[in-house]
C-alpha positions as CSV (number, residue, x, y, z in Angstrom):
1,X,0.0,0.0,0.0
2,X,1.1,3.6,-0.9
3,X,2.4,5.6,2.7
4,X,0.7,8.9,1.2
5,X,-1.3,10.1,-1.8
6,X,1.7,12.1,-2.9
7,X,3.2,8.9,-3.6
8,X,0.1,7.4,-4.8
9,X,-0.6,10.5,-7.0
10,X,3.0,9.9,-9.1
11,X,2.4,5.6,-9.4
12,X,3.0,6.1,-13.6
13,X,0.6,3.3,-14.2
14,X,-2.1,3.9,-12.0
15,X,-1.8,7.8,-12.6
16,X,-2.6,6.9,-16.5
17,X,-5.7,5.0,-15.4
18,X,-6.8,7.4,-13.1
19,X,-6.3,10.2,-16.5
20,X,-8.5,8.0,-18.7
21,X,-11.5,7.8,-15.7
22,X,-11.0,11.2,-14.8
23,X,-11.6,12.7,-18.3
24,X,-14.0,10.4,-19.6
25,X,-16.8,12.2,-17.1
26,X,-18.1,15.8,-17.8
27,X,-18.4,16.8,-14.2
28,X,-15.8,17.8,-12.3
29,X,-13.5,15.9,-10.3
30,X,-10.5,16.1,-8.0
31,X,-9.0,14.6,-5.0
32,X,-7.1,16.2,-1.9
33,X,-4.7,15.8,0.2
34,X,-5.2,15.9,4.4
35,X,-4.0,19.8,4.2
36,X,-6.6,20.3,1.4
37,X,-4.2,20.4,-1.6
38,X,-5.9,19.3,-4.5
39,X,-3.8,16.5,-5.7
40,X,-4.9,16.1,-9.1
41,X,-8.5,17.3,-11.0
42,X,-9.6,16.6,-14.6
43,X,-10.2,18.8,-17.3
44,X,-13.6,19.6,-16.7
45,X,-13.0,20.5,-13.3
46,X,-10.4,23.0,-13.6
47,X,-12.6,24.5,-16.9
48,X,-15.1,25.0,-14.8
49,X,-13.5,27.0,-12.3
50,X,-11.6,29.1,-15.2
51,X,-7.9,27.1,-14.5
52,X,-5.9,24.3,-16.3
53,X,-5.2,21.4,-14.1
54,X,-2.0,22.3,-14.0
55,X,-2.7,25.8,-12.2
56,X,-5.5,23.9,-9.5
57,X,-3.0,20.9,-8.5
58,X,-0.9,21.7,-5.5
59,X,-3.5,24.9,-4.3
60,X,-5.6,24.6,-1.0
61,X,-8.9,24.0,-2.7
62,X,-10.8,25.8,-0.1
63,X,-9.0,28.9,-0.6
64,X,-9.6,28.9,-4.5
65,X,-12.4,27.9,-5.0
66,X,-15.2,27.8,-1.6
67,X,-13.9,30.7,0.5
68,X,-16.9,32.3,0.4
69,X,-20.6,31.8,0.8
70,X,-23.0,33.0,-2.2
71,X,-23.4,36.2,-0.2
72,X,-19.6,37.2,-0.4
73,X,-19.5,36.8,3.1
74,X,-16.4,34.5,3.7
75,X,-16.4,31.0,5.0
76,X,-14.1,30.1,7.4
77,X,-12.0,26.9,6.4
78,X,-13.8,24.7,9.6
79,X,-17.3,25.0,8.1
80,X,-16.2,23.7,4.4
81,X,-18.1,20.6,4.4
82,X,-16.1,19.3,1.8
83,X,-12.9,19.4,4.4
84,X,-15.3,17.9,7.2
85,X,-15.7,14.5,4.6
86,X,-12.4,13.6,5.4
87,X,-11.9,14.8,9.1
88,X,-15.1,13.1,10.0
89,X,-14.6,10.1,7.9
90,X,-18.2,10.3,6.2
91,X,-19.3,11.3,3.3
92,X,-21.4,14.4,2.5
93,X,-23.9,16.2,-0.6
94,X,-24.5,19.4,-1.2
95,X,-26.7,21.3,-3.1
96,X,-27.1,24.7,-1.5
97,X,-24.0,26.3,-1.7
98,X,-22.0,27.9,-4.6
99,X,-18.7,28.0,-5.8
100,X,-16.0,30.3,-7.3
101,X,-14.6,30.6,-10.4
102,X,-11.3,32.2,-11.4
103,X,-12.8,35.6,-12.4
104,X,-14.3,36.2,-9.2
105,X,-17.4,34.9,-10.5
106,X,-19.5,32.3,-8.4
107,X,-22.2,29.8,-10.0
108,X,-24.4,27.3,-8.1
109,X,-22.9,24.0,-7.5
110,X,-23.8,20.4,-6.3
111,X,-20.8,18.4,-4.8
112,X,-20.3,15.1,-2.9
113,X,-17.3,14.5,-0.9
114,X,-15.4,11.6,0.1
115,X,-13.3,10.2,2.2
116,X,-10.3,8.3,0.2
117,X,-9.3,5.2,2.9
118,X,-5.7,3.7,3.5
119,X,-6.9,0.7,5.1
120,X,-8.5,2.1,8.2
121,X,-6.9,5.4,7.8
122,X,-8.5,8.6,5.8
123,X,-5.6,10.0,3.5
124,X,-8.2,12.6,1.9
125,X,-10.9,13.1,0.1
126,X,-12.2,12.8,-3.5
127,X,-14.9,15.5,-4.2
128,X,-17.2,15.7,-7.4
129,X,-19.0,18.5,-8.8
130,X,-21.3,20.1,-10.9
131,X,-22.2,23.4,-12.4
132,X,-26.3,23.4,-11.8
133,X,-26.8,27.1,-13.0
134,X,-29.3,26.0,-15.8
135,X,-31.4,23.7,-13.3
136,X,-31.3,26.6,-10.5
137,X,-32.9,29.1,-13.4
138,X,-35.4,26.5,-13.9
139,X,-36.2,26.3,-10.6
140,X,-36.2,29.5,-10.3
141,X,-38.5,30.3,-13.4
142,X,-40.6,27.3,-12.0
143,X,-41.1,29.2,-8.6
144,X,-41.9,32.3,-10.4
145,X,-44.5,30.5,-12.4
146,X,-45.5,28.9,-9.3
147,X,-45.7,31.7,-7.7
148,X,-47.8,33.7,-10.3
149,X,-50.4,30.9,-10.7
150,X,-50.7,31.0,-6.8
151,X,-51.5,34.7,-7.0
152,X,-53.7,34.1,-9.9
153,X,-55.5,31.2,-7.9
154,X,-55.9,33.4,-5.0
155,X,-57.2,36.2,-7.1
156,X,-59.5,34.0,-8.6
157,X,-60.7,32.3,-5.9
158,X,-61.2,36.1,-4.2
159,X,-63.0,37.3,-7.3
160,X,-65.0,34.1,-7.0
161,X,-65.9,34.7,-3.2
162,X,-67.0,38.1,-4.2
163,X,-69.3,37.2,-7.2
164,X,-70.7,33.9,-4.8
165,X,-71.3,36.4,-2.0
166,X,-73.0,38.7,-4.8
167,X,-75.1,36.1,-5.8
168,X,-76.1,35.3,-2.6
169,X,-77.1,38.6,-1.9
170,X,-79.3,38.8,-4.7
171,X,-80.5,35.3,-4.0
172,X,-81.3,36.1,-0.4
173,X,-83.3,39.0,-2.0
174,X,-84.8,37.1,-4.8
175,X,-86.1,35.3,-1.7
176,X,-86.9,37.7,0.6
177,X,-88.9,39.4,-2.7
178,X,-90.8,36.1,-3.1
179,X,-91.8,35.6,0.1
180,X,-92.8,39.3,0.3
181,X,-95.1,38.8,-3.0
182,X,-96.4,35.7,-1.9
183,X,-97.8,37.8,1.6
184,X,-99.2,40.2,-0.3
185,X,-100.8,37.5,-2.3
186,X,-102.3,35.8,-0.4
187,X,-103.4,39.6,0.8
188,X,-104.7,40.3,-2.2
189,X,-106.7,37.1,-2.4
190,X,-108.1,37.7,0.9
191,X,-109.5,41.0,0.2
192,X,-110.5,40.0,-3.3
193,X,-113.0,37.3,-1.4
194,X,-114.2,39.4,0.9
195,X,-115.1,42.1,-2.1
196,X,-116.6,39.1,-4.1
197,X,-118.5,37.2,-1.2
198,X,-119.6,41.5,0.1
199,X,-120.5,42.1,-3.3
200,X,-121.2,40.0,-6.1
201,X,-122.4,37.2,-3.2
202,X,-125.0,39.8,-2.2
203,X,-125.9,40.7,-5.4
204,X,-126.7,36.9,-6.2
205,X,-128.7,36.1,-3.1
206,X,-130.8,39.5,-3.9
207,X,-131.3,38.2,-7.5
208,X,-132.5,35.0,-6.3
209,X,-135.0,36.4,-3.9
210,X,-136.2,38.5,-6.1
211,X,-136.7,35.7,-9.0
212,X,-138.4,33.3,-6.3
213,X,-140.9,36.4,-5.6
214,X,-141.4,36.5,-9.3
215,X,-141.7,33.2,-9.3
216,X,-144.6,32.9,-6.9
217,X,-146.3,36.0,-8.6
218,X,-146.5,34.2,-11.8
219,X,-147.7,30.9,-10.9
220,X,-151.0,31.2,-13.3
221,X,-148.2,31.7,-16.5
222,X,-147.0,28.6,-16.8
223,X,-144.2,29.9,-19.7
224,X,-143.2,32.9,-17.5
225,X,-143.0,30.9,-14.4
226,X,-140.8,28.2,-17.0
227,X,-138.6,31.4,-17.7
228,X,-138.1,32.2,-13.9
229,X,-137.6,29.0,-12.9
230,X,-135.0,28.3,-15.3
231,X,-133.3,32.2,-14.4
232,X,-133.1,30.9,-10.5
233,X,-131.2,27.3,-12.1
234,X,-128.8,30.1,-13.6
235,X,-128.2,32.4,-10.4
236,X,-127.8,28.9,-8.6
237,X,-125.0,27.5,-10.7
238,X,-123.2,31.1,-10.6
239,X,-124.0,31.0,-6.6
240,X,-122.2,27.1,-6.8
241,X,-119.2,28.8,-9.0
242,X,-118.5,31.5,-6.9
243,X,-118.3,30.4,-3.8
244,X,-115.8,27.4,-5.2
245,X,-113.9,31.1,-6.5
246,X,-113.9,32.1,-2.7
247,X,-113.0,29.1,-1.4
248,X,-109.8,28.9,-4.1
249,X,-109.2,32.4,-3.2
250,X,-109.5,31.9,0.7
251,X,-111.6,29.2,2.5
252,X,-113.6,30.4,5.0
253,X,-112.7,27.1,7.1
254,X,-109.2,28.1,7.5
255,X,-109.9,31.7,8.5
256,X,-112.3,30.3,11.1
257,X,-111.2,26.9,12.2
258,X,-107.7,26.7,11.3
259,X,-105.8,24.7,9.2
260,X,-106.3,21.0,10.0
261,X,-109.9,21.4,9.9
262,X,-109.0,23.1,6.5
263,X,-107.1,20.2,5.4
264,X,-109.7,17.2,6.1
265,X,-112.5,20.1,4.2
266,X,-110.0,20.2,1.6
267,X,-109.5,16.3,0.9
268,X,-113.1,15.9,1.5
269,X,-113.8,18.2,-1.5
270,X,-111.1,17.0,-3.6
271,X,-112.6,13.5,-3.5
272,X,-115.9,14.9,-4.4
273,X,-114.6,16.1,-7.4
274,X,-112.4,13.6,-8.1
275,X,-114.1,10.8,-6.6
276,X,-111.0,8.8,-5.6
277,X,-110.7,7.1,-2.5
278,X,-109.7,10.1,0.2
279,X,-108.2,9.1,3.7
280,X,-107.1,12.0,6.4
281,X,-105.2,10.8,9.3
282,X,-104.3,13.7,12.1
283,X,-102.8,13.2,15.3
284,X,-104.5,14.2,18.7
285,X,-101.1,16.2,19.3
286,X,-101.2,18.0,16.1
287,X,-104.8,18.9,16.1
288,X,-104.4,21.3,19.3
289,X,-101.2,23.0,17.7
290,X,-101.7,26.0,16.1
291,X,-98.7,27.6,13.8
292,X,-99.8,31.2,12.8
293,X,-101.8,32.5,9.8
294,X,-98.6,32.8,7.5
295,X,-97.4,29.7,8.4
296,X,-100.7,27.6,8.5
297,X,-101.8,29.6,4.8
298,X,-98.6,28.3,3.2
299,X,-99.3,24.5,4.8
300,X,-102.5,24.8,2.9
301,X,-101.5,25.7,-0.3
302,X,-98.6,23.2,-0.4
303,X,-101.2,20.2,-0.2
304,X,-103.6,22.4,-2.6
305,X,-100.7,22.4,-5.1
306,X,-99.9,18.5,-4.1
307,X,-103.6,17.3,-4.1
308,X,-103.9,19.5,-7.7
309,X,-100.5,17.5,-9.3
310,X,-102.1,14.1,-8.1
311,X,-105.5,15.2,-10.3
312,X,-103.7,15.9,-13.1
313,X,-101.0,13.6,-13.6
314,X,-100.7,10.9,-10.8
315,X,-103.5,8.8,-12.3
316,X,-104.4,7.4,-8.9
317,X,-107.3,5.7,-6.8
318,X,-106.1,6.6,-3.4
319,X,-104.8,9.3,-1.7
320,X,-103.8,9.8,2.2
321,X,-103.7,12.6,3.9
322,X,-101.5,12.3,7.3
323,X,-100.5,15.1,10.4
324,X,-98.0,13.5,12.7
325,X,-95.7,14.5,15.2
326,X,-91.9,13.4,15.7
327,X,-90.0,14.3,18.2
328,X,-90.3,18.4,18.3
329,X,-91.1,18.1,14.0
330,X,-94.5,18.5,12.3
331,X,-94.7,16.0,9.8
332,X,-97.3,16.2,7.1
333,X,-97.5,13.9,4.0
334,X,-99.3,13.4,1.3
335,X,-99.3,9.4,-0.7
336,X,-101.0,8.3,-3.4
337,X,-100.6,5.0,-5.4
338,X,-100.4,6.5,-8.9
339,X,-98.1,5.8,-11.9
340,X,-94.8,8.4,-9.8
341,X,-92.6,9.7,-11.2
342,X,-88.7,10.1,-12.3
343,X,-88.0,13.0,-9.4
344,X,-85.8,15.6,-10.7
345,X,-82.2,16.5,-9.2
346,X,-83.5,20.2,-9.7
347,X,-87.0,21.6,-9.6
348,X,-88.1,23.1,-12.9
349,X,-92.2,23.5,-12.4
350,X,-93.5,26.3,-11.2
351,X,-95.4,24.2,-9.2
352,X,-92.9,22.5,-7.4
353,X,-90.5,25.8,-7.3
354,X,-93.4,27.1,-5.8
355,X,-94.1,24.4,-3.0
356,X,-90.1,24.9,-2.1
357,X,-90.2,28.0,-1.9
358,X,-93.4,28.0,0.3
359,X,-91.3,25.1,2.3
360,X,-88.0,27.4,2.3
361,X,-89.6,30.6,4.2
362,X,-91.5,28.6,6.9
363,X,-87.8,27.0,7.5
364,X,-89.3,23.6,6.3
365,X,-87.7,20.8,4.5
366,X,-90.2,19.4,1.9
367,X,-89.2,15.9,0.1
368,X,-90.3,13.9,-2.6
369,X,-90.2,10.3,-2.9
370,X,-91.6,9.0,-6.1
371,X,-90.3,6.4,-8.4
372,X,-92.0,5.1,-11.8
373,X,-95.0,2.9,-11.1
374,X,-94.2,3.4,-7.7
375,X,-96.7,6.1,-6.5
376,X,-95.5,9.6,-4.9
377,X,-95.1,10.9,-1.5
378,X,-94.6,14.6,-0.5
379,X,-93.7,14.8,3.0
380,X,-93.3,18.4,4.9
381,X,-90.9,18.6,8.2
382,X,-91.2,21.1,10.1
383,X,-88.9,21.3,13.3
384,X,-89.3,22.9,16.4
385,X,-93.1,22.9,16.9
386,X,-93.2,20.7,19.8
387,X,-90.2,21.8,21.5
């Protein structure tokens, strides 16, 4: 074994090998010596750093080419980690510090250092390295664009914020408007009724007292009397149309006896007219609770609208009607065994916008279980009733 590298460094034969392997490799490569005397380095080494290898070999390496940190602030020969590979014994990589070329010039540089072992005992190191300017600009231009697209994420993500928060504005007002035009509605429908029953009501029962007195005075004219009597089968078929007007408008049950009595009057005229099979099933609990006129007008138009959809389209023979309580929830529901339906992922009717949004201002959940041939249920929670 060689006593030294200086002896191992001028071995003829292994010195030519070493040559070959050394310049057969673009990065750069030398070796030192235990008082950091670069020993021999190939050509792409000392290029590199701006020298021939015959200017780098016999020079502390430290001193020519890692004195200083990128910042030009010098490093003191203790913290070169390339020196501490060999005083340590281990090996080390680095890829966060720079090195210095002959002009003064520094570039950013990935190295590994070695130890080189005599047996058991370190005799120096071997250190490798590259110039990484081109990746560090990449990285650097990647961080950038990075960077950029995290501002413009962050802009766009604000901008989208803003226009969410803007359309829920206008969709809280949309549905503050809504409920507003659905009070005055149901306002309007009110006093429309009243006018109609004051009025026009009045007006019919004084034209069919009046024909019945005519009547009776011309019961010796057989024709006349045909006239009269056929005038008073008039009056009582506009009589029979008007008051199912004011009871569309506002039934008089719900104003007076609130809304479950409403309810069963409702399903018992909707089987008169439709003559299916009507059932109305109302819990002892529910009956004595009372909601409020807003609340208990928008109950009632919800199954008017549901009981209206089963006439049309459900193509059923039985409908029930059902008022239950659960826990502190109103539950009402209406089922039928008709043809169902394929329910919607978004509500497009007006009817159905219009029983959600009568569900969404009393703070209701309103959902519809349906499949084809499988008949429809509408069911209404309402929460904190019973509380």
């Amino acid at each position: 074994m060689f006593a030294n590298l200086h002896d191992l460094s001028h071995h003829h034969a292994w010195r030519r090998q070493l040559e070959a392997l050394l310049e057969s490799t673009g990065e750069g490569i030398y070796g030192i010596d235990l008082r950091g005397r670069c020993i021999f380095i190939n050509q792409a080494g000392a290029a590199m750093l701006g020298f021939s290898p015959d200017e780098v070999l016999g020079r502390n390496m430290h001193y020519l080419m890692h004195h200083s940190h990128a910042d030009g602030q010098l490093m003191p020969v203790q913290d070169c980690r390339i020196f501490r590979a060999y005083q340590q014994g281990q090996g080390v990589r680095v890829e966060d510090e720079v090195l210095w070329r002959r002009d003064g010039s520094s570039f950013p540089a990935e190295y590994a250092s070695y130890p080189i072992l005599d047996g058991d005992k370190v005799v120096g190191a071997v250190v490798t390295f590259n110039d990484i300017s081109v990746r560090k600009a990449a990285e650097r231009a990647l961080q950038r664009a990075h960077d950029e697209l995290e501002q413009r994420v962050i802009q766009r993500t604000a901008d989208l914020s803003a226009a969410h928060a803007q359309l829920q504005q206008s969709h809280s007002a949309l549905q503050a408007l809504s409920s507003h035009l659905e009070r005055v509605r149901e306002e309007e429908r009110r006093h429309i009724a009243r006018d109609i029953h004051d009025d026009l009501g009045a007006s019919l029962t004084a034209l069919q007292l009046e024909l019945n007195w005519l009547g009776q005075r011309l019961s010796e004219q057989p024709a006349l009397r045909g006239k009269v009597e056929g005038m008073l089968d008039i009056a009582g078929t506009a009589m029979e149309a008007l008051r199912r007007i004011l009871t569309d408008l506002r039934p008089g049950v719900l104003e007076h006896l609130g809304l479950w009595a409403a309810l069963e009057w409702l399903l018992q005229d909707f089987r008169t007219r439709s003559g299916l099979q009507c059932e109305y099933r109302c819990a002892s609990l529910v009956e004595r609770c009372r909601l409020g006129r807003e609340a208990e007008v928008a109950l009632y138009r919800i199954v008017q609208e549901v009981l209206t959809n089963i006439a049309r389209h459900a193509e059923a023979s039985e409908v029930l009607l059902q008022a239950s309580a659960e826990a502190d929830r109103l539950v009402l529901s209406v089922r039928d065994n008709g043809r169902g339906m394929q329910i919607p992922t978004q509500a497009t009717s007006f009817g159905l916008l219009g029983m959600h949004e009568r569900a969404r201002a009393l703070g209701a959940e309103l959902l519809i279980d349906s499949a084809p041939g499988a008949g429809t249920t509408v069911k209404l929670i309402l929460g904190g009733v019973f509380a």
